[in-house]
N, C-alpha and C positions, 0 to 999 in steps of 0.2 A: 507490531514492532515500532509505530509512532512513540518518538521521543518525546517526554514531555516538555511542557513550558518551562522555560526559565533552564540552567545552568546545571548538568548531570554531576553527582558526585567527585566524576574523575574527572572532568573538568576545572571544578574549584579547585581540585586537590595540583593540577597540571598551574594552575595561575601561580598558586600559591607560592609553585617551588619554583617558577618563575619569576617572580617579584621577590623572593628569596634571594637567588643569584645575582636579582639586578641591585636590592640595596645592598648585598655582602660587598661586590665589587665597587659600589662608590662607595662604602664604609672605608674598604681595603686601599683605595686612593687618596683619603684623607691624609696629609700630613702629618698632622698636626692631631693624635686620639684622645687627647685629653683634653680638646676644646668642650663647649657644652653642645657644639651639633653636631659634632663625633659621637658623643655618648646619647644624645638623645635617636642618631641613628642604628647605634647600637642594642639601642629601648626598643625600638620598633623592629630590628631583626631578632630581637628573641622573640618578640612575641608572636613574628611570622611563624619564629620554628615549632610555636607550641599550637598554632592553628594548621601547621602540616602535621603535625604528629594527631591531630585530633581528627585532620580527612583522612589521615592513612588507612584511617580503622573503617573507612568506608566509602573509598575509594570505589570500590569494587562493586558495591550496593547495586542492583535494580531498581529502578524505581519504574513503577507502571504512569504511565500518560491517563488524561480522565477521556480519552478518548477509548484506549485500551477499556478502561475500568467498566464502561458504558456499554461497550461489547460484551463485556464479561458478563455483566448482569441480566440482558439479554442470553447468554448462553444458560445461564442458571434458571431464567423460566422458562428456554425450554425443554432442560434437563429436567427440572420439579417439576413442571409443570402443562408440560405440553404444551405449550402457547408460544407461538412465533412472532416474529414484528415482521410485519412484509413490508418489503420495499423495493417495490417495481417502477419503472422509469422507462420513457418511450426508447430510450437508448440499449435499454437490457432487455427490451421484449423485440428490438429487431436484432439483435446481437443473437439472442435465442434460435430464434426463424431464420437467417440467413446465417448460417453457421455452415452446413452444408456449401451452400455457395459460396463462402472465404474460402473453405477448405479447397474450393473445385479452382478458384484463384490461384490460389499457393501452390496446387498443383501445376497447374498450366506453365504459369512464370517460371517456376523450378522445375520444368519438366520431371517431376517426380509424381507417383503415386502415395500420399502418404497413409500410411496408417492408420485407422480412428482406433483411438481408445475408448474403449465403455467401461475399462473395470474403474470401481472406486479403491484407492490405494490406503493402507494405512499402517501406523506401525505405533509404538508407546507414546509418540507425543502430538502426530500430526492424521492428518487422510486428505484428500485429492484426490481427484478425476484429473488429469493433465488430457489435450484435448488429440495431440498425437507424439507419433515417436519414428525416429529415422527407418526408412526401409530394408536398410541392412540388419536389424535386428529383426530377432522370429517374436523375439518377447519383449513388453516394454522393461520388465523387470533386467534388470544389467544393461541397454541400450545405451547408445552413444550421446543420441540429444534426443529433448523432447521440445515441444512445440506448443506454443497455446495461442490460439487468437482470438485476435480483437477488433470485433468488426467496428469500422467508425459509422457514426450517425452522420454525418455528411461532411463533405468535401471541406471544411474549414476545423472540425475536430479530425479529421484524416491529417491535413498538412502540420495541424500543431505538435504534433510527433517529429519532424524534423526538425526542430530543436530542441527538443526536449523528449529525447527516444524513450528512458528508462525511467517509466513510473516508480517512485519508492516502492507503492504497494504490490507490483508486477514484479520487482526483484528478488520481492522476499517470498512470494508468489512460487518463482522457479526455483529457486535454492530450496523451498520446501519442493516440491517437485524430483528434484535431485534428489532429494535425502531420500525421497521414497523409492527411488528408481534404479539408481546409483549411477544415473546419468553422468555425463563430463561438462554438458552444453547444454544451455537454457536459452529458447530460442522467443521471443515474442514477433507475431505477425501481425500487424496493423491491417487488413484490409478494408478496402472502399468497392463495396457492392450496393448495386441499385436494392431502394428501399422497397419494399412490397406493397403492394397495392393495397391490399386494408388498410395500411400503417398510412398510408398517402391519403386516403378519404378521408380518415381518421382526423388528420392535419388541416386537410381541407374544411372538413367539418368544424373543427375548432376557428378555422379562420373567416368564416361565414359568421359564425356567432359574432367575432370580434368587432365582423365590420359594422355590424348592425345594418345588415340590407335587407333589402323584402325578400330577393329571392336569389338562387344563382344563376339566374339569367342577368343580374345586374352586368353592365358592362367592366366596371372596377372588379370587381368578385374575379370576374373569368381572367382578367389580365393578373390578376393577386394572386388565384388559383393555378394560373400555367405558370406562373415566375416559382412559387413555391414545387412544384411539382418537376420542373425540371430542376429544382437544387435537391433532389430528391431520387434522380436518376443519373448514373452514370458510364451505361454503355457506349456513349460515344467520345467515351477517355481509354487511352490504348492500358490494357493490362499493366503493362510496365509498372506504369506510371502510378497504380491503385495497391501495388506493394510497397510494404515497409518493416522490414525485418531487422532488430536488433537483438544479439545474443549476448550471453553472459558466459561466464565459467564459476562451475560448481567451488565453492567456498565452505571448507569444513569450517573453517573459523565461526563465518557468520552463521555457519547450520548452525553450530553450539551456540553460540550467542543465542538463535531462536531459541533451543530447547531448552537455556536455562531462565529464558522470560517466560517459557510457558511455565516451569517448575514453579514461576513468583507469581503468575498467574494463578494456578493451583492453590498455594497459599493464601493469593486475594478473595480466592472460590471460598474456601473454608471457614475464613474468618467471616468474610458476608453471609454465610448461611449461618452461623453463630451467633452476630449479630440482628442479624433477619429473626431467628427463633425466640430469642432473647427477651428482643422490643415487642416483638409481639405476645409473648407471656405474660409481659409486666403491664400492658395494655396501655399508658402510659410513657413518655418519656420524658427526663425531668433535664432541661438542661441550663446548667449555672452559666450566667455569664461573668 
């Protein structure tokens, strides 16, 4: 759902009719219409009205981001081709691992028991795992709210959520979530749980490399070692204070809007394997400048 660069269809098309209105009405204050910069700003409202009549026709357009396009092509080797791009990062392998422990978190705080969900969800345009779903429902299918969290890597990506609660990509995140569910309420959970101990030697180890010391008896190392290891650990921060939950409300609007970028998606699929099959039959490509 990243918009691309530069200015979307309905945009130009909203400027346009904008800058319309504003020289009609100083055209329409002129006194005097038959001076020459009466009529020369008469010259420039027709030709505003002939470059709204030529967005109108496309207005409405999708247009995919090269960010989008890049995924896309990615999903197309691993549709053809069975091949993945892995992209693993020490933030998603403890988010992985201490998943459990958020959950035991959000429980706590909200004295509630939640839910885990295992089913994978899908329907014609989308699928998800959402990570839970409110206790009063028996099924996540028809539930009230669903829940997904987010464990942070440490207390300084934990706090950057209070001003900044709603990821773009976590929003569209849960309105897909919703459309699978038929949820009301799209819930994200920040939590801050202490990091695991592999993950912590791991870090350690890296930072022994960094210092270039002979050993980890150096006396710098162990002082570098415990400062890092306790920004690593956070049971002596009272619960409270380690949640952060921002919700949403399900938005049919913005569902359709997803499902009809997946539809121009689909299209960009097509055309790419077209292309893809093409250049490679002609073994060659010849391109004029």
């Amino acid at each position: 759902m990243t918009e691309p660069r530069g200015k979307t269809p309905v945009q130009l098309y909203n400027e346009a009719v904008d800058e319309y209105k504003s020289e009609t009405a100083k055209y329409e204050a002129m006194p005097n219409k038959e001076l020459k910069s009466a009529k020369s700003k008469l010259e420039k409202i027709n030709l505003i009205q002939e470059r709204i009549s030529e967005l109108d026709s496309k207005k409405n357009d999708i247009v995919l981001s090269e960010t989008c396009k890049t995924y896309l092509i990615q999903s197309y080797v691993l549709s053809k081709y069975q091949r993945e791009k892995e992209v693993s990062t020490k933030q998603m392998e403890k988010g992985t691992v201490v998943e459990e422990d958020s959950i035991d978190l959000l429980s706590r705080v909200e004295k509630t028991m939640y839910r885990k969900n295992e089913s994978k969800l899908t329907n014609e345009f989308i699928s998800g795992t959402p990570d839970l779903f409110d206790t009063d429902s028996e099924n996540i299918i028809g539930c009230n709210e669903i829940i997904d969290i987010k464990s942070s890597w440490d207390l300084f990506s934990f706090l950057s959520n209070v001003n900044e609660p709603m990821n773009s990509n976590y929003y569209w995140q849960l309105q897909g979530y919703m459309a699978l569910t038929g949820a009301k309420i799209g819930t994200i959970a920040y939590c801050l749980v202490s990091t695991p101990q592999n993950l912590i030697e791991s870090e350690k180890y890296k930072l022994l490399r960094s210092m270039d010391v002979v050993s980890e008896e150096d006396p710098n190392y162990k002082i570098a070692a415990a400062k890092l290891e306790h920004n690593m650990i956070f049971d002596d921060i009272s619960i409270n204070e380690r949640l952060l939950t921002i919700s949403v409300k399900r938005s049919q609007e913005d569902i359709d809007k997803m499902y009809n970028k997946i539809l121009k998606c689909r299209e960009f699929l097509s055309e790419f394997e077209q292309n893809h099959l093409s250049f490679s039959n002609k073994n060659r490509l010849i391109v004029n400048n």
